[in-house]
Structures are given as C-alpha cells and as structure tokens.
C-alpha positions in Angstrom: 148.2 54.0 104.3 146.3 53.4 101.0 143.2 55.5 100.6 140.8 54.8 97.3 138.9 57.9 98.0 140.1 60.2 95.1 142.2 63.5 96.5 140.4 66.3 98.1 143.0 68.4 96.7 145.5 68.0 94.2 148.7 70.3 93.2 150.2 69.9 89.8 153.7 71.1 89.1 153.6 74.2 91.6 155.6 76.9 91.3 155.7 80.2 93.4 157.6 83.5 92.8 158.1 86.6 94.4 159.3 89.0 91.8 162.6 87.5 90.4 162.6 84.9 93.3 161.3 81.7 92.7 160.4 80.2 96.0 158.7 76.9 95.1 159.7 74.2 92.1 158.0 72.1 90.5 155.7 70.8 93.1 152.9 68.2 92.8 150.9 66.5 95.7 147.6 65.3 96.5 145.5 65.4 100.0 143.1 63.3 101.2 140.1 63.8 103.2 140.7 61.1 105.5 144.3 61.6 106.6 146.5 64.2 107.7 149.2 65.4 105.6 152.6 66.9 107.4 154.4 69.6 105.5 157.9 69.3 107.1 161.8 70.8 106.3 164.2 73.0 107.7 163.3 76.9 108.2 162.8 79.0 104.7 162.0 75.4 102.3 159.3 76.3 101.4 156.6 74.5 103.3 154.5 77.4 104.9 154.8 79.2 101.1 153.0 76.0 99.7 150.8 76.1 101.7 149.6 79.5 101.4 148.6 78.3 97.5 146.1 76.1 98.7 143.7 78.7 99.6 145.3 81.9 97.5 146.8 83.7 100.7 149.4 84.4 98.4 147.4 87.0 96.7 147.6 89.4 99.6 151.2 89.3 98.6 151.3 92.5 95.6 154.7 90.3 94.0 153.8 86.6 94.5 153.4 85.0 91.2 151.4 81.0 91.2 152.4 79.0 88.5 150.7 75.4 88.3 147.3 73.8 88.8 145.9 73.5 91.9 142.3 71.7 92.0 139.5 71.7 95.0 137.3 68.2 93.9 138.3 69.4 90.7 137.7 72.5 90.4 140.7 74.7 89.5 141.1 77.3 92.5 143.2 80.0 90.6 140.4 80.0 87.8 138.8 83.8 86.9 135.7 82.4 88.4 137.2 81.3 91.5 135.2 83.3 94.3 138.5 84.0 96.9 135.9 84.7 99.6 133.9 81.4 99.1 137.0 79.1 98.7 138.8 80.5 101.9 135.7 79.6 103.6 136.0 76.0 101.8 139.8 75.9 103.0 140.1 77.6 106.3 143.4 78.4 107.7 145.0 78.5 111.6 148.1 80.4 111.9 151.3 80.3 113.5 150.5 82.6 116.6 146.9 82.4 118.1 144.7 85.3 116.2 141.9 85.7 117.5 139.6 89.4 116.7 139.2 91.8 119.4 136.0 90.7 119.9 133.9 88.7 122.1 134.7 84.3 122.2 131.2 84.1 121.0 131.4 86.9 118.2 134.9 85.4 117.4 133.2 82.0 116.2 129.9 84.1 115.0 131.7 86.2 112.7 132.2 83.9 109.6 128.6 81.7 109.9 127.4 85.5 110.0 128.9 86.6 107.0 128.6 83.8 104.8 124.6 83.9 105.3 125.3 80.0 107.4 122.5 80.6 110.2 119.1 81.8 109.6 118.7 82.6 113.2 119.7 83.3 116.7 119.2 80.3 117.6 121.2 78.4 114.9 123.8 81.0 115.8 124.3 80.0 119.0 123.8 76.1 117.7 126.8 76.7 115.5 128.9 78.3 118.0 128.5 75.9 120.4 129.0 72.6 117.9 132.1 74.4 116.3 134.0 75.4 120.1 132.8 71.7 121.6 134.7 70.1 117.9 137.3 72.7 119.0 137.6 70.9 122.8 136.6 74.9 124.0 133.2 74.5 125.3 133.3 73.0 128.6 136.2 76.1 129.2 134.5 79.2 128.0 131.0 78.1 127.9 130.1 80.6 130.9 132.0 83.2 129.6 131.6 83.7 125.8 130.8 87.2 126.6 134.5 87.5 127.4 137.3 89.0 125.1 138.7 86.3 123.1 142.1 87.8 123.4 141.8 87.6 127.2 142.2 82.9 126.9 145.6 81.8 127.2 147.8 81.2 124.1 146.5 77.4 124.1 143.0 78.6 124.1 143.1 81.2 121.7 144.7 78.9 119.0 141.5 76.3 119.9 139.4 79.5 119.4 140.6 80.4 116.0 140.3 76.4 114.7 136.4 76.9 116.1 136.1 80.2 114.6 137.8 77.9 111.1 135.6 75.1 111.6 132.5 77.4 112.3 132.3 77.8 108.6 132.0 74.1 107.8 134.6 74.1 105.8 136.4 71.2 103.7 140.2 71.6 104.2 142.1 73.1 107.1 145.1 74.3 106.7 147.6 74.8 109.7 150.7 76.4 109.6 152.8 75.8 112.7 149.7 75.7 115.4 151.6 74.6 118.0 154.7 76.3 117.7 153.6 79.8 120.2 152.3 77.3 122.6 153.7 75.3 126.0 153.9 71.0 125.7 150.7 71.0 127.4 148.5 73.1 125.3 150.6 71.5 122.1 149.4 68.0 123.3 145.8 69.5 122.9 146.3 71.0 119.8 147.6 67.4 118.7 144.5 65.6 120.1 141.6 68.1 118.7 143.8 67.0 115.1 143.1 63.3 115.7 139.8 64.2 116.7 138.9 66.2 113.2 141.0 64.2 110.9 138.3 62.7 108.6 135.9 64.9 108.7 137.9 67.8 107.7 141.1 67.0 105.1 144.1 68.3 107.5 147.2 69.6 106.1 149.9 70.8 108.9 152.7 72.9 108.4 155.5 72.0 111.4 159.2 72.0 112.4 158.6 69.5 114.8 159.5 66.3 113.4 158.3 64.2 116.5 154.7 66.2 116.0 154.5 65.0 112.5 154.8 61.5 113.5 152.8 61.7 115.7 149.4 63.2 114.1 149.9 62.6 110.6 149.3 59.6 107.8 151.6 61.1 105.2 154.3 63.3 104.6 155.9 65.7 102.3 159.4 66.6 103.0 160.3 70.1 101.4 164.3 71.3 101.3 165.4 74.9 99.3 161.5 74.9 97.4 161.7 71.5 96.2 159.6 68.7 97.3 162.2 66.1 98.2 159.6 63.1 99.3 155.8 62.5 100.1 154.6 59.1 101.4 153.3 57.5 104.0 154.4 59.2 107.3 155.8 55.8 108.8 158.1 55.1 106.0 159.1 58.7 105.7 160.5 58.0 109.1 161.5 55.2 109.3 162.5 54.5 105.5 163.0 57.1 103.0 163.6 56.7 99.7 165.7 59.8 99.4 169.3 60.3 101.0 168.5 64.2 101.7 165.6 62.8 103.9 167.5 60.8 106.0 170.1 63.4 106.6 167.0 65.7 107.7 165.7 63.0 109.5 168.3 61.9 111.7 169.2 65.6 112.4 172.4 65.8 109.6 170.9 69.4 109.4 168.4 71.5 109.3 
C-alpha cells in the first residue's frame, strides 16, 4: 500500500514517561491521510499511551514526560507555540466507552463548531450538525429527536455521536482508542463501516485488541509489545507475513 502523499503526521524517536516509568521507547511512525493505521499489541504495550502523544492528552497527566518530535504537516505539536486547544480540534479523539455530554444530541455536535467560532449562524449551525451526524451514519436515527439527551442512544449510538461531535470540528486526524470495544458485533460492524466511509478524508489512526478488526479496516499496522514498536507495515503483510518473530507469536495467538 504505497502512498506518495507525504505523512500527515510523523513521530520521531518517541518516548513517554510517567515519573521514573518509561512507558514508550524509541518510537517513530508516520500516518497518512489516505489510509488507516491500526495500533495493535497485547494489554499495557503501549499502544493507547502513543496515541495519546498525538494530540497532547498526555498533558492532563501532572507526571507524564514526552520525549521526541512529533510533527502535524510539519509543524512540531509540543512547540511553546503550539495552541493545545486549536490542535485537539485539528486531531479529534473517540474514546474507549461512548462519552457523550449531558446535553442534548444536537448540543452534543453544536458544542465544538460553537466554541471554535466554525458557524456564523443558526443556520450553518444546524448545516453542520446535520453534515457531521449524516458522515457519522446518525442522521436518519436521531434526526426527529435531536432535542433528546444524547446519553439516552444506545452504546452504539453514542459512540457514532461522539465521532459526529469529533468530526463536527472539521478536523484533520482522528484518533480512536478502542471504539468498538463497549459495544455489541452489530453496533461494532457500524463503527467499522462509518471507518471505511471517512478513511481519506480524515487520516484514521485506531487503537484495538481485536486483531480480526484491524484487518479488517486498516492499510497499515504498527505492532507495539512492553513500549516498543516491534513492526509497522502494510496491514496485509503484517498478517500474513511479518518480518519479526515476536509478531508472529502475537499473531498466531503465542500470547498476548
């Protein structure tokens, strides 16, 4: 899966602390706007804590330490001018369990346009909440009821919520950290499809434990094991062919 567009983002010898512990080594990787990139490994690798440095959610955390370069089109995200608020709206981020605020479906998508000063009106209000939860696959579901609690949807359609209320902000990157992993197989198949359906227009990078998901919705792969970054390639030779004898032993289920 050769792409000649340069990297949307690039990581450059990564590493994360917390106090004393060093939780990430040495790791360097590059997404692309046009393909999604899997984070997988085994519980506690790693992967979700890399993640998190792509759009500084590690600085909530008063002991993590970010070691590295870490570039958006360039630009170095952990520079002095780095506005946090401006690049988390550039790299939006969907969580493990469904979010959403205690607030109305249409106030949940709302909120961020609102905020960042992204509709002048109304009416573009209500034309970005409704082109953000129809790319979310939402709209024909809650379109006669967005006066409804967003908490009240089911699990599935909360976690389509939060990627409309992400995607409200037109940002560049997603980032999604185990999206399907609260939900049923039905509402995970969704998830999986509304993935294929954004996957150009936004660079996608997914966090999952589900090796059979990563196959399935992504172009390339980064296998992570005790904070190291064991492989990155091409999903289908990740799978099928790795170059690295702790992949295969992850791969064909030797642990993990």
């Amino acid at each position: 899966m050769i792409t000649n567009a340069p990297p949307k983002m690039t990581a450059h010898g990564v590493n994360v602390f917390y106090g004393p512990k060093q939780a990430i080594r040495d790791v360097s990787i590059d997404v692309y706007q046009d393909q999604v990139t899997a984070f997988i490994g085994p519980s506690g690798c790693g992967k979700s804590t890399f993640l998190r440095t792509l759009n500084r959610m590690n600085d909530t955390v008063a002991s993590a330490r970010v070691e590295g370069e870490i570039s958006l089109d360039g630009e170095d995200i952990y520079s002095p001018d780095m506005d946090v608020v401006q690049l988390r709206a550039r790299v939006g981020m969907v969580f493990q369990k469904p979010n959403p605020f205690p607030k109305s479906i249409f106030e949940n998508v709302a909120y961020g346009p609102r905020i960042h000063g992204l509709a002048a009106s109304k009416a573009d209000l209500d034309h970005v909440v409704e082109r953000s939860l129809k790319r979310a696959g939402l709209w024909e579901e809650v379109k006669d009821r967005l006066s409804d609690s967003g908490t009240a949807l089911s699990g599935g359609q909360q976690q389509r919520l939060c990627i409309a209320r992400a995607i409200a902000v037109d940002p560049e990157v997603i980032l999604m950290d185990e999206p399907c992993s609260a939900l049923d197989p039905i509402a995970t198949a969704k998830i999986e499809e509304l993935i294929h359906e954004l996957r150009g227009r936004y660079a996608i990078v997914i966090v999952t434990h589900n090796m059979q998901q990563a196959a399935r919705v992504s172009q390339r792969t980064a296998f992570f094991h005790l904070g190291n970054l064991v492989e990155y390639g091409d999903t289908s030779d990740i799978f099928t062919n790795p170059r690295e004898e702790r992949t295969k032993d992850y791969i064909t289920g030797r642990y993990g």
